[in-house]
Every structure is written in C-alpha cells, then in structure tokens.
Backbone as CSV, one residue per row, in Angstrom:
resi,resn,N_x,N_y,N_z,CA_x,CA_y,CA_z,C_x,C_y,C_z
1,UNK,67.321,20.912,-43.826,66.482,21.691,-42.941,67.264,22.908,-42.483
2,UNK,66.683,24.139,-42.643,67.608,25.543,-42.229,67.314,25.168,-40.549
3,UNK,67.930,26.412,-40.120,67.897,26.717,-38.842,66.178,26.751,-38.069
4,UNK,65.337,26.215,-37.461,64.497,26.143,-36.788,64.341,25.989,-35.412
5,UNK,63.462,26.210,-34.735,63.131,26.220,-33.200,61.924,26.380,-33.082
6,UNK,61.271,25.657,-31.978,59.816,25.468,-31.522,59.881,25.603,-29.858
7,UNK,59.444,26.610,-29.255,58.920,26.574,-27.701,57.697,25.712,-27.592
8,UNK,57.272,25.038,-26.414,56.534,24.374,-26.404,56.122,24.614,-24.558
9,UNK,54.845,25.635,-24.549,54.732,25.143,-23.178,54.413,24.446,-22.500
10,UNK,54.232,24.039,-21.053,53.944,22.998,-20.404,51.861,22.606,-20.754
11,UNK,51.475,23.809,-20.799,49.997,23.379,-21.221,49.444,23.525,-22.599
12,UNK,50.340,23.311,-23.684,50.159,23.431,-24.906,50.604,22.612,-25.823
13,UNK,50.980,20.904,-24.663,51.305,19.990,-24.783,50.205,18.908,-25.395
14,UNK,50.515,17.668,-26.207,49.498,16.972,-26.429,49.407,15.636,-25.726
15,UNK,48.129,15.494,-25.064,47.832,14.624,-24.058,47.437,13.396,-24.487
16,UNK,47.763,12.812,-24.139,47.120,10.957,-24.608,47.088,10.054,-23.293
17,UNK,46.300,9.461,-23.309,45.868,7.947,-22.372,46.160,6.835,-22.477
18,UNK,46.876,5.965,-22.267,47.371,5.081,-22.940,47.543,3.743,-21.822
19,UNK,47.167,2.869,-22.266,46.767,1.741,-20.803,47.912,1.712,-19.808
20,UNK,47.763,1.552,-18.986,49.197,1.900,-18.142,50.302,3.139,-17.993
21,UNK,49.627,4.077,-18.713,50.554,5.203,-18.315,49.613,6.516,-19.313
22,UNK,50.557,7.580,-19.056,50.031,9.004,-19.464,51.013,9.838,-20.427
23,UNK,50.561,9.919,-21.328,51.963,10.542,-22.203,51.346,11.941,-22.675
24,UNK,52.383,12.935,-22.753,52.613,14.314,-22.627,53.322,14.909,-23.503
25,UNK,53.069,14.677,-24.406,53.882,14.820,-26.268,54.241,16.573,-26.232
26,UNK,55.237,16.641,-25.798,55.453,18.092,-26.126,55.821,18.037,-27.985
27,UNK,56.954,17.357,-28.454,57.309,17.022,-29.812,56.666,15.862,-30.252
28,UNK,55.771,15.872,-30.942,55.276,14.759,-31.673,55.115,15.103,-33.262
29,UNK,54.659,14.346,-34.000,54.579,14.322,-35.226,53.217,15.781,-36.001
30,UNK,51.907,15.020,-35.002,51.226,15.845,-35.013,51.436,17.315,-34.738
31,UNK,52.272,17.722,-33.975,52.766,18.956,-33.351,53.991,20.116,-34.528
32,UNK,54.616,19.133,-34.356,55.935,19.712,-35.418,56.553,18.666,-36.539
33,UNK,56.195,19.042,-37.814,56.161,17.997,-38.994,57.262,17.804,-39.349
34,UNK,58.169,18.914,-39.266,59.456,19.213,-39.927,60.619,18.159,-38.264
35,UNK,60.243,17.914,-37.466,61.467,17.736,-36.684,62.035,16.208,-37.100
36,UNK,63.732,16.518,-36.177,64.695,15.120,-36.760,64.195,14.008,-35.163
37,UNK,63.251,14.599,-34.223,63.488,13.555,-32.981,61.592,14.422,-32.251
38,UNK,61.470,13.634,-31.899,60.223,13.532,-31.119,60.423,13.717,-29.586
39,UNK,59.509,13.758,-28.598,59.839,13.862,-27.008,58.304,13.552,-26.519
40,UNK,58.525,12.931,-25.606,57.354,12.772,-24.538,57.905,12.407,-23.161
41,UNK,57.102,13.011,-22.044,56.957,12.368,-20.993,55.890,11.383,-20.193
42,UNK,56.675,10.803,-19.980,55.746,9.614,-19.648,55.306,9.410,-18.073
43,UNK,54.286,8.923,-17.897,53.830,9.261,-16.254,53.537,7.807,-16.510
44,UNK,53.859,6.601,-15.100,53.157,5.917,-14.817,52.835,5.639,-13.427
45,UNK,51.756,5.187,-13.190,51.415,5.007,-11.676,51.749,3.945,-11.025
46,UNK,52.333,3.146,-9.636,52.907,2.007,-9.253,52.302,0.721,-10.316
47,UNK,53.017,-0.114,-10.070,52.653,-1.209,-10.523,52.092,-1.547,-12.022
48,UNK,51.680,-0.301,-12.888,52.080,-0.238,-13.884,52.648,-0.109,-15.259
49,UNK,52.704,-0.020,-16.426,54.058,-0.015,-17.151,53.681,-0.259,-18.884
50,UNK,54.422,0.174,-19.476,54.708,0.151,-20.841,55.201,-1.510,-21.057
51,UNK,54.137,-2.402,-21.273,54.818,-3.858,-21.831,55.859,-4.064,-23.205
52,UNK,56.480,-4.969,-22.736,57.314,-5.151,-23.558,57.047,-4.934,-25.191
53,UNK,57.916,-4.384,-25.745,57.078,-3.872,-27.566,58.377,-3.299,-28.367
54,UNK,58.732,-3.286,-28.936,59.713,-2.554,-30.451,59.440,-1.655,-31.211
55,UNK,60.411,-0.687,-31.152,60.073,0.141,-32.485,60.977,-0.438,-33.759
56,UNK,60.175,-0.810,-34.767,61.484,-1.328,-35.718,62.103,-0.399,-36.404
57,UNK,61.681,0.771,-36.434,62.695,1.706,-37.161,62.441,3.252,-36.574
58,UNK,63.205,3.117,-34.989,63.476,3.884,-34.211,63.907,4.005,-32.966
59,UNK,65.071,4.959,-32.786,65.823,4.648,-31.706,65.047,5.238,-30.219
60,UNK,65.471,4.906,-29.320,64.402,5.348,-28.483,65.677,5.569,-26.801
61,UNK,66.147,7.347,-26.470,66.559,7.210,-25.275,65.423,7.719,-24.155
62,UNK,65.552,6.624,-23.240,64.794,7.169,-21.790,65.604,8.240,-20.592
63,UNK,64.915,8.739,-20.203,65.863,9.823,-19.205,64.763,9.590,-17.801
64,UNK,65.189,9.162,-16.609,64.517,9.114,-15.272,64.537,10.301,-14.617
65,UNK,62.916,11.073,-14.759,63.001,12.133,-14.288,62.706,11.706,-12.270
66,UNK,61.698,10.923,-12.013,60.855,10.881,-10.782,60.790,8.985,-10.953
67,UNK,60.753,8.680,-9.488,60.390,7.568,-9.590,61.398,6.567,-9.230
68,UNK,61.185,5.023,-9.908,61.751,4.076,-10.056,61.226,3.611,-11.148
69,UNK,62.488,3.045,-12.309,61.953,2.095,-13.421,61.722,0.718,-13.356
70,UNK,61.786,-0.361,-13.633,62.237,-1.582,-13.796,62.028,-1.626,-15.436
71,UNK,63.618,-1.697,-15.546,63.614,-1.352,-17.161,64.055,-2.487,-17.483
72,UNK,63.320,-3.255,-18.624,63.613,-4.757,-19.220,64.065,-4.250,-20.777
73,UNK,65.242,-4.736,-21.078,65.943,-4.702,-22.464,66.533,-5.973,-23.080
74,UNK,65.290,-6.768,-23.990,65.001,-7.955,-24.101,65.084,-8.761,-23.484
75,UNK,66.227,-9.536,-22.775,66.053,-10.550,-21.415,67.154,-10.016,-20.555
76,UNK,67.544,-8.601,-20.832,68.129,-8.150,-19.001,67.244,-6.592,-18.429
77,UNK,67.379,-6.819,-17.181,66.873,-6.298,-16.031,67.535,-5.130,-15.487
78,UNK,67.027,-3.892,-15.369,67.997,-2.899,-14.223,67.010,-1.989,-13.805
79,UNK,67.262,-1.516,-12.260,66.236,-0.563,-11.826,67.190,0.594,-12.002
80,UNK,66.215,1.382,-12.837,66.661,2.710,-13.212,65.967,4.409,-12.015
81,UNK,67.235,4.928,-11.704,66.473,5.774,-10.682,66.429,7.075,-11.057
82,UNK,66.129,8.283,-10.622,65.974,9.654,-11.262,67.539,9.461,-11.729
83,UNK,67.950,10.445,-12.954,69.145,10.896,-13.314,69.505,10.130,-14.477
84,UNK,68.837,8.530,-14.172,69.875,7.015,-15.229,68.993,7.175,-16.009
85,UNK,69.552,6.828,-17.668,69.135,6.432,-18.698,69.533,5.354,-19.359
86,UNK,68.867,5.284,-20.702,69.094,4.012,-21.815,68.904,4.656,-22.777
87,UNK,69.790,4.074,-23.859,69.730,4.071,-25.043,69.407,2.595,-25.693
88,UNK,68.661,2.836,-26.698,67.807,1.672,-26.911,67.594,2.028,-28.925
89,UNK,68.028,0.820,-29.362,68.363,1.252,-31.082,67.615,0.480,-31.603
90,UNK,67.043,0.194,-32.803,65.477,0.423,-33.708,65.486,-1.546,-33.540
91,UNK,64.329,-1.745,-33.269,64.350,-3.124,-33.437,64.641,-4.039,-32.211
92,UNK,64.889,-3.375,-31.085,65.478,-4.321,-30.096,63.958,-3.947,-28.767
93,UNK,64.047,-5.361,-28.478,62.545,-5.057,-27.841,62.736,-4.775,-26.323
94,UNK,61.934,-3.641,-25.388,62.320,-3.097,-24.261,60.552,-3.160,-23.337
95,UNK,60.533,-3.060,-22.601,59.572,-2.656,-21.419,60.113,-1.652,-20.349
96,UNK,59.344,-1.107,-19.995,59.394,-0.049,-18.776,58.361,-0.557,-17.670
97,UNK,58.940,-0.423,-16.520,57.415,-0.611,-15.468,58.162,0.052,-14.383
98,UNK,56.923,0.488,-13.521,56.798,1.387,-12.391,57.058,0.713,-11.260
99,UNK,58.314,0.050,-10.223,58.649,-0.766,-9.505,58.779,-0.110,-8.022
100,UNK,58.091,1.463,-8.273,58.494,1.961,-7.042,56.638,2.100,-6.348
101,UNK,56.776,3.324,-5.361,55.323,3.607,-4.805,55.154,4.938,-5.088
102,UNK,55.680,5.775,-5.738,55.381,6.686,-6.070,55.140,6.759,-7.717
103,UNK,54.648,7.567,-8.437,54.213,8.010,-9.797,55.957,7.882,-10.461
104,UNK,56.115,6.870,-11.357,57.078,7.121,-12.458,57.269,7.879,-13.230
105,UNK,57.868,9.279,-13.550,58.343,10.030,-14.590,59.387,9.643,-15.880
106,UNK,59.279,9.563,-16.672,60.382,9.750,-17.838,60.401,10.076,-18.961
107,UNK,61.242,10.900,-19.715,61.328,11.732,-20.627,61.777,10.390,-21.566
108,UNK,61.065,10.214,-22.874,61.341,9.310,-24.046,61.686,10.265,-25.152
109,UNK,62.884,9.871,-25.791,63.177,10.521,-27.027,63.580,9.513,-28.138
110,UNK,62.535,10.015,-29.174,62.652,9.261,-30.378,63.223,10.151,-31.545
111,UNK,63.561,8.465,-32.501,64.528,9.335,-33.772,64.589,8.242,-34.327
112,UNK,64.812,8.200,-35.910,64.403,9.435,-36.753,62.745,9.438,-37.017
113,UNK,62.517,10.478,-37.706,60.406,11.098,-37.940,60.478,9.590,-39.219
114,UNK,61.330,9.471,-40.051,61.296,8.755,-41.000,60.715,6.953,-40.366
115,UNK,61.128,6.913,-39.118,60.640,5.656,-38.713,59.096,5.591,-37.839
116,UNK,58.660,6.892,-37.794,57.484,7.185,-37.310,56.667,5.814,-37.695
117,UNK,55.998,5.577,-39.166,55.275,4.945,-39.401,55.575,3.383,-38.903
118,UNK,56.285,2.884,-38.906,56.648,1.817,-38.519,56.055,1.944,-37.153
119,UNK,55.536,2.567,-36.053,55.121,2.125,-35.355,55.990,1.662,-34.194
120,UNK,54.856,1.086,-33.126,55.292,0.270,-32.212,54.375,-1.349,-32.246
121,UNK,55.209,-2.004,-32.158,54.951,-3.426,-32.102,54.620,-3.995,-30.863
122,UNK,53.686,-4.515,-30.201,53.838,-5.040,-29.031,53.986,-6.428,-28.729
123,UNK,54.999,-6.780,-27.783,55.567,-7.720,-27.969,55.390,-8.895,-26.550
124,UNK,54.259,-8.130,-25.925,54.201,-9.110,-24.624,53.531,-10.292,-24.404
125,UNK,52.775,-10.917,-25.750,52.585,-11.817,-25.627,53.156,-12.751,-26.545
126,UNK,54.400,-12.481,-26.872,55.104,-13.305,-27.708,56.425,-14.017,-26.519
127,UNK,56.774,-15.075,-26.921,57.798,-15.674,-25.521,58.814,-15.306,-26.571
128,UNK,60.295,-14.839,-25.718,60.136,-15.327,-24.094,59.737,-14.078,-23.446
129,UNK,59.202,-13.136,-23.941,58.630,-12.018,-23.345,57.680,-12.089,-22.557
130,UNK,56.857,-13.185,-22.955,55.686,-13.331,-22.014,55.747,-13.815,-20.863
131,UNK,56.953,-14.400,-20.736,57.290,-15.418,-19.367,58.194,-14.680,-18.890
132,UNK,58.616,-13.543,-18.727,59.881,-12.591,-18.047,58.929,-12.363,-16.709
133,UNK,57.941,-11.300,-16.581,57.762,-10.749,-15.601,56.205,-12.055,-15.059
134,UNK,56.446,-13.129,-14.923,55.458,-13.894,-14.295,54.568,-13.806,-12.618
C-alpha cells in the first residue's frame, strides 16, 4: 500500500444502532476499502453494554473516552475510566458494559481488514459466560 490518508469528519461518519449501544464508524470497511485498521466510537447508555462475543480473527484495542467501563476479558473484571485501555488479541472473548450513570464513550480499534469477515461471534449465552454477570 503507497502512502495514503483519509479525513473523516465528525458528520460524515457512518451511523449504526446496535442493541445496547450506538456506533459511529468513522473507519469502517464500507467507508475506506484499502485500510490496515478500522475505528469506531462507541456510545452506551447506563446499564447497558456490548455482551460478551469474539472476534476470531481480529485484534481489538479499546480507549475510554467518557464514562465508566466494566470491562470483562473472559473470566476477569476491571472498571475502566476515561484515559485506560485494553488490548484484546483475535479469539479471546471480551464484554464491555456501562457501570457508571452517565453515557459510556469508547474509541474501538480493529485490525487486520483481512479478519473483517470472520465477524463477531456472540458469546453470552454460552457458559461460563452466561453465568458471569448474574
């Protein structure tokens, strides 16, 4: 890939709905075909959250813009606050949830485009995932 660059403004972003939260695809697949990493921000509102799920062939770091996380990375626990992140590598299963009272922010970055298709797996009704947050 030569040298490339894409601006992306804040309202020329692609919007999606997604049960428990709001995602804000500045880099997505649909958007820019050629890129090595993807980006979204993610909005969720108290109490709810991205259930537990895998990407099997893609790495995935979170960045805490606003908020509080309660970030689950297969069976451990940490509340993540503006500033903290994770790194999180293809195959290992994670949840996010909104543990505070205000609107959760966080910036998700994925990699590589090559694991795009693979998807996300969801994994919350499989144990012991299903019995974590009871």
């Amino acid at each position: 890939m030569g040298k490339y660059w894409k601006f992306t403004d804040q309202n020329d972003v692609l919007y999606e709905k997604v049960e428990g939260r709001e995602h804000f695809w500045h880099y997505h697949p649909s958007i820019l075909k050629d890129a090595e990493s993807y980006m979204v921000k993610v909005v969720v509102k108290p109490q709810d959250g991205h259930h537990f799920h895998v990407h099997p062939e893609m790495h995935e770091i979170l960045f805490v813009v606003r908020g509080q996380a309660e970030q689950w990375i297969e069976d451990e626990v940490q509340i993540l606050e503006p500033g903290d992140s994770v790194y999180i590598d293809a195959g290992v299963v994670h949840a996010t949830f909104n543990s505070g009272s205000e609107d959760l922010e966080f910036l998700a970055i994925l990699s590589p485009p090559s694991g795009w298709q693979a998807g996300t797996v969801d994994m919350s009704k499989e144990k012991p995932y299903s019995q974590y947050r009871t």
